[in-house]
C-alpha positions as CSV (number, residue, x, y, z in Angstrom):
1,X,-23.2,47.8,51.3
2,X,-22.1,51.1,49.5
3,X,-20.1,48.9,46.9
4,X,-23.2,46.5,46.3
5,X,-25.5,49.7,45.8
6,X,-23.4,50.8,42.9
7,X,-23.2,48.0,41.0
8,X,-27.0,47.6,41.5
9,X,-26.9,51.3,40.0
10,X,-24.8,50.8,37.5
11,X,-27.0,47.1,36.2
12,X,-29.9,49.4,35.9
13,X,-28.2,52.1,34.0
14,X,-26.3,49.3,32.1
15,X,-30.1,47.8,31.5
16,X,-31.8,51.3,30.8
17,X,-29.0,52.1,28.1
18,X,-29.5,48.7,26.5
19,X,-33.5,48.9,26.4
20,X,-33.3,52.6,24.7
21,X,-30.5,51.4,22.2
22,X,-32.6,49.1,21.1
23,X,-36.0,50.9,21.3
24,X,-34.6,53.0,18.8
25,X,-32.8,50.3,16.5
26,X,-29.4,51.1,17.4
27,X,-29.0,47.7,18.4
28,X,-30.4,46.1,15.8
29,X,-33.7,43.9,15.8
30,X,-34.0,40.0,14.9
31,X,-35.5,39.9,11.8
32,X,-38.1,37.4,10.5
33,X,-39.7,36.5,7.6
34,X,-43.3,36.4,5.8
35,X,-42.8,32.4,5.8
36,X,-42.3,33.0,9.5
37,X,-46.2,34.1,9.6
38,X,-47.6,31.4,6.7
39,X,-48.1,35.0,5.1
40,X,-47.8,34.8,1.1
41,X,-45.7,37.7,-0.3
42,X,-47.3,39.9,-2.7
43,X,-46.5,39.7,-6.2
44,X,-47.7,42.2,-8.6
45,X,-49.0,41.5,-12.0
46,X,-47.7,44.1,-13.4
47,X,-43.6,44.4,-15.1
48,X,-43.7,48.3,-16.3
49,X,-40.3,48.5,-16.7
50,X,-40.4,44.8,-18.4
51,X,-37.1,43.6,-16.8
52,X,-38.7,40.2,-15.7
53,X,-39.6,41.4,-12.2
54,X,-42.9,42.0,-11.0
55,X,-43.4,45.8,-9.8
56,X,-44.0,45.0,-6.5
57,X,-40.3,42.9,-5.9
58,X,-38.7,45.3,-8.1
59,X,-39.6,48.2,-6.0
60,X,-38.5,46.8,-2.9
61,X,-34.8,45.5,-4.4
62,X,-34.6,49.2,-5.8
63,X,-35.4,50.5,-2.4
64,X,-32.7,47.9,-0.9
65,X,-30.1,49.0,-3.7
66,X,-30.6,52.5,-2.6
67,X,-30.5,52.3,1.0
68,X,-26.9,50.5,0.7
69,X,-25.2,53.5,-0.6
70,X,-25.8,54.8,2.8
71,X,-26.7,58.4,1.1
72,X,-25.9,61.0,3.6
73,X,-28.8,63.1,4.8
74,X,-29.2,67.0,3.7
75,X,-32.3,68.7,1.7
76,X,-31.3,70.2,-1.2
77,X,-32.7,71.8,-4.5
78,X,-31.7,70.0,-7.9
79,X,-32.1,71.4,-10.9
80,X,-31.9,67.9,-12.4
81,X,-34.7,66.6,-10.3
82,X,-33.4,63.9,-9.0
83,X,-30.7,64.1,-6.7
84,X,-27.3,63.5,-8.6
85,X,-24.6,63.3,-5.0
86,X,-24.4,61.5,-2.5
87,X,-27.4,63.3,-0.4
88,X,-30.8,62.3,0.0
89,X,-34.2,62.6,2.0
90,X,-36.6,60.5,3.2
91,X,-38.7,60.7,-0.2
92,X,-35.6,59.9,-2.6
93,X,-35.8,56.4,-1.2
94,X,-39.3,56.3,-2.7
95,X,-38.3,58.4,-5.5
96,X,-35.2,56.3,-7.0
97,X,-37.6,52.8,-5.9
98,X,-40.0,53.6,-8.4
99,X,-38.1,55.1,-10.7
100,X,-35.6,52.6,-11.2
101,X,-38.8,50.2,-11.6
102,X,-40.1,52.0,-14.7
103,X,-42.1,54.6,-12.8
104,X,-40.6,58.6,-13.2
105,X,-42.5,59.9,-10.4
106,X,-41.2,63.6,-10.9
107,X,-42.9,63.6,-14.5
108,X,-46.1,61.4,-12.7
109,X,-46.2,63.5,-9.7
110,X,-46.2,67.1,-12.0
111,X,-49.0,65.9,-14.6
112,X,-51.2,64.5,-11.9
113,X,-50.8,67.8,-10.3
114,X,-51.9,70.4,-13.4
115,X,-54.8,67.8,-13.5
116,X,-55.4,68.2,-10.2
117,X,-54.5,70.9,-8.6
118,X,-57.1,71.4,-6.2
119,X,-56.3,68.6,-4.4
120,X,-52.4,69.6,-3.8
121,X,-51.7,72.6,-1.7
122,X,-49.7,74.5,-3.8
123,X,-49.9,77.9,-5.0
124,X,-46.2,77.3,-7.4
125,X,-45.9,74.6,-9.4
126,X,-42.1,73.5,-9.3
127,X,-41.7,70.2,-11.1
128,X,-38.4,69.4,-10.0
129,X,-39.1,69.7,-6.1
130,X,-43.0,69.0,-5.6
131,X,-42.5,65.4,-6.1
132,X,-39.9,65.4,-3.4
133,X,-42.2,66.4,-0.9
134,X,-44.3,64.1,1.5
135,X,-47.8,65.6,1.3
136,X,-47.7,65.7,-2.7
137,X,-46.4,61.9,-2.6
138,X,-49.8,61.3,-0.5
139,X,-52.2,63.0,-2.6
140,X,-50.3,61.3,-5.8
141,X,-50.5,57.9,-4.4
142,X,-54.0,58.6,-3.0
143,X,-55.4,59.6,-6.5
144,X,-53.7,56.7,-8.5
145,X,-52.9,53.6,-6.7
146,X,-54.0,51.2,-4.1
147,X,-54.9,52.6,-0.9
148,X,-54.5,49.9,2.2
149,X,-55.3,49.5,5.8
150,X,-53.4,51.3,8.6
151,X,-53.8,49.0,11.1
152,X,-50.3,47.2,12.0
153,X,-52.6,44.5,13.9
154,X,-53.8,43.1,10.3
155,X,-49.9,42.6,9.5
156,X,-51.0,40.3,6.4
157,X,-51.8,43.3,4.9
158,X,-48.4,44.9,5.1
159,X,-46.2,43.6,2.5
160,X,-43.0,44.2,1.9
161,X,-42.7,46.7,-1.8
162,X,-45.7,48.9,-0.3
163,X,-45.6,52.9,0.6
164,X,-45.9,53.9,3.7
165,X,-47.1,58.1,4.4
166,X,-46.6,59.7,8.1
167,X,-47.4,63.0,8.8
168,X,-44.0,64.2,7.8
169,X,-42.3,61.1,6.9
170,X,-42.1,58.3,4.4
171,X,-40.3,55.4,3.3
172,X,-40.8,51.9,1.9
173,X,-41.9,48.1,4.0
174,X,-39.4,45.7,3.8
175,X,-39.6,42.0,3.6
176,X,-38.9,41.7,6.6
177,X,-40.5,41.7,9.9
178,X,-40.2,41.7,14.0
179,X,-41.4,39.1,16.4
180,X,-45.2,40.4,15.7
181,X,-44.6,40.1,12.4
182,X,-44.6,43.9,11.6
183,X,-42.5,44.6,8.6
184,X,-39.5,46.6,9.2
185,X,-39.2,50.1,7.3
186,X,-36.7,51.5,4.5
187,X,-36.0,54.9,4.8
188,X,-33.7,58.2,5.3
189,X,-34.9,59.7,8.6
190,X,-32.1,61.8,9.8
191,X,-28.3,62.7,9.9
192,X,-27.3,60.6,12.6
193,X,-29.4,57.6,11.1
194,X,-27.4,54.5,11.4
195,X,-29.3,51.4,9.8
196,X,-31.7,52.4,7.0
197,X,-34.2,48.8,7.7
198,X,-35.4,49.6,10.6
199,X,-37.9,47.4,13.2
200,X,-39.7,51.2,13.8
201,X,-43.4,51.8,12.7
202,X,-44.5,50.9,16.1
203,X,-42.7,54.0,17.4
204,X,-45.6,56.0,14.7
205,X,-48.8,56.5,16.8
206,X,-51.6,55.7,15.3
207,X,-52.1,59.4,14.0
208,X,-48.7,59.9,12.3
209,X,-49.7,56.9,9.8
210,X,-51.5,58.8,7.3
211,X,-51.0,56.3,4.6
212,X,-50.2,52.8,3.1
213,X,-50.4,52.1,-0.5
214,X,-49.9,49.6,-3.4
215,X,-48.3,50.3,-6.8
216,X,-51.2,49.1,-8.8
């Protein structure tokens, strides 16, 4: 009886350790696909860095490009702008997307700023860290491109290319998506992050979602 009980204990710690590994995407998801959901993918009409792909693609293959490097995870200050090692945060996967798409966001993020001001919470102006920082992405993205829906039911309106703003967080939807066809998310949460796509905005509450935009 004692030697039944324990392997009955050790199935449901066996079972426990299996549902939070994969809660939290260290076992990773199945993936799907827009096709999966007849949903259409979003194609921009706009080419600003003319290389033949639309913004909208080429923002998502930058964010893709950047994410397999694996940069290691530490906040530092760069008197280049852009980091220039191997390190990263969560906004230099949004940073390196657009620029490498024909969009400097350091030099967009500090002239939207001195004609704005009011609207950023800053009392120094620093244009080589403000654009790394979440809250100025929001209010940049807020005063200049599309805003969307935050609602992951409408998930036709999530498309893979677009922003995505948490309270302290941010990153980039993928193309693809989970079983409810909610797209996963590129981004650089932590040190101990071990996948960079991740099948994790459901794990947001409804309140940490403080935006979703379009490069438009």
């Amino acid at each position: 009886m004692k030697k039944k009980i324990k392997w009955i204990l050790l199935f449901v710690f066996l079972m426990s350790l299996f549902i939070l590994f994969y809660r939290f995407n260290i076992i990773p998801h199945k993936k799907y696909t827009n096709q999966d959901f007849y949903i259409e993918p979003y194609k921009s009409n706009i080419d600003k860095d003319q290389d033949g792909i639309d913004d909208q693609t080429d923002i998502l293959k930058n964010a893709k490009q950047y994410i397999a490097k694996k940069p290691k995870y530490k906040s530092k200050y760069y008197k280049s702008g852009y980091p220039d090692d191997e390190y990263g945060v969560c906004t230099d996967v949004v940073g390196f997307a657009l620029k490498e798409a024909g969009y400097d966001i350091m030099e967009l993020v500090y002239q939207d700023i001195l004609k704005n001001k009011e609207t950023y919470s800053i009392t120094t102006i620093d244009k080589k860290i403000d654009f790394r920082r979440v809250q100025n992405l929001n209010v940049y993205l807020k005063n200049n491109h599309l805003s969307l829906t935050t609602d992951l039911s409408m998930i036709q309106e999530w498309q893979g290319g677009d922003i995505v703003v948490f309270k302290n967080h941010i990153g980039i939807l993928s193309d693809q998506r989970n079983k409810k066809g909610i797209p996963f998310l590129i981004h650089h949460a932590s040190p101990t992050q071990i996948h960079y796509e991740e099948d994790c905005l459901e794990l947001f509450s409804k309140e940490d979602i403080i935006g979703h935009y379009r490069i438009s």
